[in-house]
C-alpha positions in Angstrom: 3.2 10.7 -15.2 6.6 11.5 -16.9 9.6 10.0 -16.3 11.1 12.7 -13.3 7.8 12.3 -11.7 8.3 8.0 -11.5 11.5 8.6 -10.6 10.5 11.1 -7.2 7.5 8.7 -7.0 9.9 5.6 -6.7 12.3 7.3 -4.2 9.3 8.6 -2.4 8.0 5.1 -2.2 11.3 4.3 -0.8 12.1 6.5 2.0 8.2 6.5 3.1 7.2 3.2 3.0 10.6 1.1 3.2 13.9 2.5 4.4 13.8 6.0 5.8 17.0 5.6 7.4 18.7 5.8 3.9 18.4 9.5 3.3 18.4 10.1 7.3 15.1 10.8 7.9 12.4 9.1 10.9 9.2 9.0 10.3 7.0 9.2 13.3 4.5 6.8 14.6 1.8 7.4 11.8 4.6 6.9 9.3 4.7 11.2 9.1 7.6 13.3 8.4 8.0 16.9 8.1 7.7 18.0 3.9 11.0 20.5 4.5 12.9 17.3 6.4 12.3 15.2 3.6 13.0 17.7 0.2 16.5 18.7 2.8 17.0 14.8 2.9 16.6 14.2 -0.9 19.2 17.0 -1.9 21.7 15.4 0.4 21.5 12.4 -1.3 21.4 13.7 -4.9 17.5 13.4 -5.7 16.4 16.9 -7.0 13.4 17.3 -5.8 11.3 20.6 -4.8 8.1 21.3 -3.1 6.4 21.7 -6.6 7.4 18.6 -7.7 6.6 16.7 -4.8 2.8 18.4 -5.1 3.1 17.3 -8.3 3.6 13.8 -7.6 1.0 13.7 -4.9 -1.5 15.0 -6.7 -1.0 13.0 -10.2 0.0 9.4 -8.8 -3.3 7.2 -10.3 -2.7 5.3 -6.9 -3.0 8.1 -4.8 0.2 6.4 -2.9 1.1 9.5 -0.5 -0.6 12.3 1.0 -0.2 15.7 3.0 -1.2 16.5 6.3 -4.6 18.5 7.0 -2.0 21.7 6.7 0.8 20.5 4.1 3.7 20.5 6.5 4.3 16.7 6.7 3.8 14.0 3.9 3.3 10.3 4.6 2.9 6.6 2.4 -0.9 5.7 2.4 -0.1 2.2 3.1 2.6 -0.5 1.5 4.5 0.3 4.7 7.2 -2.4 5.7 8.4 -0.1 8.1 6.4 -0.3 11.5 4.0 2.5 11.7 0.3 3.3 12.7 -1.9 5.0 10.1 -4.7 6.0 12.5 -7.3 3.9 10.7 -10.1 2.7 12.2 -11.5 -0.8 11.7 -14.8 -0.7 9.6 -17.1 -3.5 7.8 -16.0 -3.9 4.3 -17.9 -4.6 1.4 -18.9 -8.3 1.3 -16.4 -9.3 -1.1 -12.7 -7.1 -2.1 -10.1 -8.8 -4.3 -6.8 -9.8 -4.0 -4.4 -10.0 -7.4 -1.2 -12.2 -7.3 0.7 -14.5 -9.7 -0.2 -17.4 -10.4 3.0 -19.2 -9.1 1.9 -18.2 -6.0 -1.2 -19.5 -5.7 -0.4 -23.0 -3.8 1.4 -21.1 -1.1 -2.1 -18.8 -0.6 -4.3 -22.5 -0.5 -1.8 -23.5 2.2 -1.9 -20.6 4.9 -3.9 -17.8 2.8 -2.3 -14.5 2.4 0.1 -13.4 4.9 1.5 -10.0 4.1 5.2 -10.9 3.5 7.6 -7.9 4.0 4.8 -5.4 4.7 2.6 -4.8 7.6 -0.9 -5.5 5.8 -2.7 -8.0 3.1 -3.4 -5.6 0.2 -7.2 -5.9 -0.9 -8.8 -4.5 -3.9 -12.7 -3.2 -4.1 -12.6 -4.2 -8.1 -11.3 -7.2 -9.8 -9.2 -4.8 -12.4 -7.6 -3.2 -9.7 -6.7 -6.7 -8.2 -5.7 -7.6 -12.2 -2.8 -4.5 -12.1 -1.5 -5.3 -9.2 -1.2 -9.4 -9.8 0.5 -8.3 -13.3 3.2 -6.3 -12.0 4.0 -10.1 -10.0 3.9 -11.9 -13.2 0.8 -13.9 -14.7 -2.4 -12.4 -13.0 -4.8 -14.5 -10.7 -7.5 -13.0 -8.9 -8.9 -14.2 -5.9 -12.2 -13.7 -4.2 -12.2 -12.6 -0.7 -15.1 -12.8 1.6 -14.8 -9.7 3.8 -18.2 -9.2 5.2 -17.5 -12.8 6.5 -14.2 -12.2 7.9 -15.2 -9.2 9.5 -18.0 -10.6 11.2 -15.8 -13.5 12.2 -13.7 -11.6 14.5 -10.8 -10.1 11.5 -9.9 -6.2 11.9 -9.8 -4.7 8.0 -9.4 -1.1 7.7 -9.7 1.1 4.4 -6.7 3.6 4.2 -6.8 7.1 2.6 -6.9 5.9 -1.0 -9.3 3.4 -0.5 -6.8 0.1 -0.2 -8.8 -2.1 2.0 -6.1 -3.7 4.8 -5.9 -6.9 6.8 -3.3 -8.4 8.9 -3.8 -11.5 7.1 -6.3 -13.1 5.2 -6.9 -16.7 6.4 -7.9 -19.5 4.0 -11.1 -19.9 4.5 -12.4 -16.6 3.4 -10.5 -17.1 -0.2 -12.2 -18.4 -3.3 -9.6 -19.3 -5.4 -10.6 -19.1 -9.8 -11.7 -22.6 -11.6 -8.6 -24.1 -12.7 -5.8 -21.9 -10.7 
């Protein structure tokens, strides 16, 4: 993606997932907003951005991170939300075992109450370990940990799989983590 498209991608990640309020906007429950609200918003506050740009950024971001409505008129964050919303998902079995990618640094504070989902509403969980390998880089030195889904789901824990395939938990208790040899 080139550098304008980061750029939209970043403020988009912003407003939609973070801080609405900055540009003026409200997102509805299910974290919507109208497309022509939003590029109206972004002029105001200096970001150049047009509806073929913002299709561009939809369509080309590897994460899929945002995503139109059935008929195009409203846009929304896939998930990463820290702002309350409800994404409509329904809880489903997951595979028997997702990933989870962190640094390392963090590791004793996971082996003490397991992963809590900080600022955001949800526990990120990865279907492959180099997915989970990204993610725990962009946090400094990668660890991956295990995370027995199928078990937690059949113990009682709601996960849900959002529209570009991010599996989601509230939190992931302890006992469901299997932490590397040696982290």
């Amino acid at each position: 993606m080139d550098k304008s498209l980061v750029k939209a991608s970043k403020f988009l990640s912003l407003v939609l997932r973070h801080d609405p309020a900055s540009i003026g906007i409200t997102l509805d429950e299910a974290g919507w907003v109208e497309v022509d609200a939003l590029l109206a918003a972004a002029q105001r506050s200096g970001l150049a951005l047009d509806r073929p740009t913002l299709d561009r950024v939809v369509a080309e971001n590897d994460k899929k991170r945002f995503a139109f409505s059935d008929d195009g008129a409203r846009i929304r964050a896939s998930q990463g939300h820290s702002v309350a919303v409800d994404l409509g998902l329904a809880a489903q079995a997951p595979p028997e075992t997702l990933f989870h990618g962190t640094a390392d640094r963090n590791v004793e504070s996971i082996r003490q109450g397991g992963l809590r989902p900080g600022s955001r509403t949800h526990v990120h969980l990865s279907r492959d370990e180099e997915t989970a390998v990204t993610v725990g880089q962009r946090h400094g030195r990668p660890v991956v940990l295990r995370i027995a889904a199928g078990e937690m789901h059949r113990a009682g824990h709601e996960l849900v799989v959002s529209e570009n395939g991010v599996w989601l938990a509230r939190t992931v208790p302890v006992e469901f983590i299997t932490f590397p040899d040696g982290s």
